[in-house]
One Martini backbone bead per residue (centre of mass of N, CA, C, O) as a GRO file, in nm:
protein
  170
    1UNK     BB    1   0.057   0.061  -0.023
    2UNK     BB    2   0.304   0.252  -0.004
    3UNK     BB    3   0.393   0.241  -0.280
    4UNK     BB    4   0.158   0.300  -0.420
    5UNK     BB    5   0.163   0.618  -0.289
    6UNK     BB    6   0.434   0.668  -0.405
    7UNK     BB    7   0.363   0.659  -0.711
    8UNK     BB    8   0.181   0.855  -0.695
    9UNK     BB    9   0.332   1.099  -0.580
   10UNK     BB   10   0.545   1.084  -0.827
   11UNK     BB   11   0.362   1.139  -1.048
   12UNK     BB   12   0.280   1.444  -0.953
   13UNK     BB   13   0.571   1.542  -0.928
   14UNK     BB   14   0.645   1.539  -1.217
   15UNK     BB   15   0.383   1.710  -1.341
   16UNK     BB   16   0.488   1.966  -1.214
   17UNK     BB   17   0.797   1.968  -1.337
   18UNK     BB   18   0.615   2.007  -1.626
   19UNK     BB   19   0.374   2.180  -1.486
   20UNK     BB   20   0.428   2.506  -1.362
   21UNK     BB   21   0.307   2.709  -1.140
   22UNK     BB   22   0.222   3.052  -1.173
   23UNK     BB   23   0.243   3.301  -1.031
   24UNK     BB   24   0.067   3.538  -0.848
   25UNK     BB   25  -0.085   3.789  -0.941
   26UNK     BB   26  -0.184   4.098  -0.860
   27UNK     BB   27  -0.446   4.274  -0.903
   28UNK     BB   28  -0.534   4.503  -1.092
   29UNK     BB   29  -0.619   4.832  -1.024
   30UNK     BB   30  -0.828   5.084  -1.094
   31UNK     BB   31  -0.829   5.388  -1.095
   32UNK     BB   32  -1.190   5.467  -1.104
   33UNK     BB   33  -1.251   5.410  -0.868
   34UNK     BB   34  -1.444   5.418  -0.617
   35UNK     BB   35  -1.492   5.495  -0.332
   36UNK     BB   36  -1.665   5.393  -0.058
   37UNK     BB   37  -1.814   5.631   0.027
   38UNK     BB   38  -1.947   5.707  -0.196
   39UNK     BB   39  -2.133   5.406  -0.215
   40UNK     BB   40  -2.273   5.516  -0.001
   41UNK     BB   41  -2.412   5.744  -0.049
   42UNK     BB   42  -2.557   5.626  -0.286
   43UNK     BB   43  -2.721   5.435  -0.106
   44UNK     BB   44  -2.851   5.583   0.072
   45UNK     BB   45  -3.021   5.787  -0.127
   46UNK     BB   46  -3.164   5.563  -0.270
   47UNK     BB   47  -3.323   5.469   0.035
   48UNK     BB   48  -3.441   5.758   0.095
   49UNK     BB   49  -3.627   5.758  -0.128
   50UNK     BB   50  -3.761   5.515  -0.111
   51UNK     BB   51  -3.885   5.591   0.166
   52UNK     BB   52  -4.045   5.858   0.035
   53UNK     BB   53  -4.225   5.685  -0.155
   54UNK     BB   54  -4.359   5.522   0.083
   55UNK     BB   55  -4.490   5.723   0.204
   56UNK     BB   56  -4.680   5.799  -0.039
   57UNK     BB   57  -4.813   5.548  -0.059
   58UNK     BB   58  -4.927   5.538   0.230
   59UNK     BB   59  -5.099   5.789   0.167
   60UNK     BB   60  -5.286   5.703  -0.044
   61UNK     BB   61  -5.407   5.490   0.108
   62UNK     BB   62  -5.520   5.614   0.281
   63UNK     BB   63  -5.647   5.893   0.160
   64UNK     BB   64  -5.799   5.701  -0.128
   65UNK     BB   65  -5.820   5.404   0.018
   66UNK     BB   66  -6.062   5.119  -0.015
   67UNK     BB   67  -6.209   4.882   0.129
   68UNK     BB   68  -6.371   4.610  -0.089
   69UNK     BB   69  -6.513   4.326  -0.131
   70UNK     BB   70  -6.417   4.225  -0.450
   71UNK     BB   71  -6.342   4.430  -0.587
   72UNK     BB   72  -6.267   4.575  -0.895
   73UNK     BB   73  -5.949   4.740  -1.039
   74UNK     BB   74  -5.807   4.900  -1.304
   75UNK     BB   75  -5.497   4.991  -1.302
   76UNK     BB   76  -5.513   5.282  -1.459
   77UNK     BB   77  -5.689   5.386  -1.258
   78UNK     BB   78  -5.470   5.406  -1.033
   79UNK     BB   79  -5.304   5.554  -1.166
   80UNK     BB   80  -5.445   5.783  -1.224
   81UNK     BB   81  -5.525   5.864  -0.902
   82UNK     BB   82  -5.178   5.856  -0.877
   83UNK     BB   83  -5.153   6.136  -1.020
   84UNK     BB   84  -5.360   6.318  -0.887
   85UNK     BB   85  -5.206   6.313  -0.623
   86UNK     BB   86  -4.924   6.417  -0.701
   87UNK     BB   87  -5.084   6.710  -0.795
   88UNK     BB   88  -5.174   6.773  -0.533
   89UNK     BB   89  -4.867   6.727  -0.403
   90UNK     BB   90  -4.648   6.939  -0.540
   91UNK     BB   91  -4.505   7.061  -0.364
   92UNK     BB   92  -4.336   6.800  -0.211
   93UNK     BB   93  -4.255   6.660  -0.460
   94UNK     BB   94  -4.047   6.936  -0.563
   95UNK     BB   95  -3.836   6.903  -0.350
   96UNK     BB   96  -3.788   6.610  -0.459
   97UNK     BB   97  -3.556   6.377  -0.560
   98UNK     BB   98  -3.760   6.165  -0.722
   99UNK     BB   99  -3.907   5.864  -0.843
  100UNK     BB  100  -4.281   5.852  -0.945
  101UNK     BB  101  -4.342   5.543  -1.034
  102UNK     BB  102  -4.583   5.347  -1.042
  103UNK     BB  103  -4.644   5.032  -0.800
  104UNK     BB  104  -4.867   4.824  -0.730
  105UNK     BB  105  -4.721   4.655  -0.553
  106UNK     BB  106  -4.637   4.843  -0.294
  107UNK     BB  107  -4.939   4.814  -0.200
  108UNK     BB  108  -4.974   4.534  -0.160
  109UNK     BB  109  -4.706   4.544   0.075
  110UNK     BB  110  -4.830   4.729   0.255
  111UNK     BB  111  -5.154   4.615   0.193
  112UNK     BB  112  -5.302   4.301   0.196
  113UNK     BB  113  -5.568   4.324   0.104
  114UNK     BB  114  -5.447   4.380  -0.146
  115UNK     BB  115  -5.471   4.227  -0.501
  116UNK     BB  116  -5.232   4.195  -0.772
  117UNK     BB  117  -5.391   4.095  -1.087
  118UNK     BB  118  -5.450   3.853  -1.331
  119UNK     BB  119  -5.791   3.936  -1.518
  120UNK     BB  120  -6.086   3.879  -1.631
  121UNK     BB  121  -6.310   4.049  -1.915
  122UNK     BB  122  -6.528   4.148  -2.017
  123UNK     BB  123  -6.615   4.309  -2.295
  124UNK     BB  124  -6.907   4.442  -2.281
  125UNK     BB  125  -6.916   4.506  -1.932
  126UNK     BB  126  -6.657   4.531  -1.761
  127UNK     BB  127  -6.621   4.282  -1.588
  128UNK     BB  128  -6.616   3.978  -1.459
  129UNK     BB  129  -6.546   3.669  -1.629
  130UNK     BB  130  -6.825   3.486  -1.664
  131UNK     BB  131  -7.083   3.272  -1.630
  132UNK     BB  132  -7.347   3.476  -1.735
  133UNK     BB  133  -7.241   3.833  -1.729
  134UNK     BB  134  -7.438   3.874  -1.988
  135UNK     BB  135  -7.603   3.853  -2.255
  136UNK     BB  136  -7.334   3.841  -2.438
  137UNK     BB  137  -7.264   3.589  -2.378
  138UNK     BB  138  -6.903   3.434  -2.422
  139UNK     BB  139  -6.660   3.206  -2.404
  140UNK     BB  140  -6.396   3.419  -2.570
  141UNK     BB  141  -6.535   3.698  -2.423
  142UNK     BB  142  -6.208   3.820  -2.332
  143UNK     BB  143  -5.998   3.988  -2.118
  144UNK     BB  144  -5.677   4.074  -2.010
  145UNK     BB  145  -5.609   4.195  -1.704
  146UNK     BB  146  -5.496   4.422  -1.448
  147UNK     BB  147  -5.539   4.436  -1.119
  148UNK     BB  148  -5.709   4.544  -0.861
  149UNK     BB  149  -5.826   4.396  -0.512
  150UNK     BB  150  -6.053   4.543  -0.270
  151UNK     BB  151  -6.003   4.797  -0.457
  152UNK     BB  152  -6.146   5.140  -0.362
  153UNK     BB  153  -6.207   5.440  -0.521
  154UNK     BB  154  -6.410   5.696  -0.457
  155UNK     BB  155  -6.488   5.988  -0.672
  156UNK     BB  156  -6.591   6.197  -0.453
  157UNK     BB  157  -6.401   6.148  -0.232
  158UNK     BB  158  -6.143   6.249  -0.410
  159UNK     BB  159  -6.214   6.500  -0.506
  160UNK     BB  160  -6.264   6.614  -0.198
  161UNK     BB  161  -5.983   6.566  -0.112
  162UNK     BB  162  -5.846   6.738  -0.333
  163UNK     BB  163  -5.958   6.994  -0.241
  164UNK     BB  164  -5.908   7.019   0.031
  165UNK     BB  165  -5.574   7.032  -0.018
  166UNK     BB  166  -5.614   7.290  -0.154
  167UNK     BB  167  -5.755   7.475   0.047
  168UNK     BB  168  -5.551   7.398   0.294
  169UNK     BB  169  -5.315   7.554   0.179
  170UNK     BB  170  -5.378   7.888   0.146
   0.00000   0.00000   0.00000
């Protein structure tokens, strides 16, 4: 077994003295590296929009968004309620340097009764395809669309909320 082993061993030991193995050269650094504190502070600055972001989904959600159970909201819809709030807002919205691009996930995250999904809508009713959701109904005659589910924004609730933000301001 022992000579098994040194066999082996001599074996290693010759491949290695016909292909010796280069030294490692330490990696170049780049000139233009950032140092690491720029890189923290651009991670912060970040963070701080970001937190920033999401306190304004959470006013809108107070403040514009209503619970009612099975209730479905087309995308669009909410985008729409989403910049009317944003232009509501135009005071605070202009002094941060942040980008407001509405993403309905986050509301979703924010407050779990709300649920972000991809709903069929009958043609005809533009209500949710269902069998004899209307005299109209056929088997494949629906679109496939994003809605937001439990979510309800009243229209006169909004627009008159929207009216008082405007004359609270003054």
């Amino acid at each position: 077994m022992l000579s098994n082993r040194a066999s082996i061993l001599s074996s290693l030991n010759a491949t290695k003295a016909k292909n010796p193995t280069p030294e490692l050269l330490p990696a170049p650094t780049p000139i233009d590296s950032p140092s690491p504190s720029l890189l923290n502070q651009v991670i912060e600055a970040k963070r701080f929009r970001d937190e920033i972001y999401l306190n304004m989904v959470q006013e809108f959600i107070d403040t514009r968004c209503e619970f009612k159970q099975s209730h479905l909201m087309i995308y669009t819809e909410v985008r729409d309620e989403w910049n009317k709030f944003m232009r509501a807002n135009a005071d605070k919205v202009s002094k941060l340097n942040v980008s407001w691009r509405f993403n309905p996930h986050d509301i979703a995250k924010l407050d779990n009764r709300f649920i972000y999904k991809r709903t069929y809508v009958c043609k005809t009713c533009k209500r949710r395809h269902y069998s004899h959701c209307c005299e109209d109904y056929q088997v494949g005659h629906r679109l496939s669309q994003y809605s937001m589910v439990n979510l309800y924004i009243p229209p006169q609730l909004s627009n008159e909320r929207q009216l008082d933000s405007v004359s609270g301001s003054d």
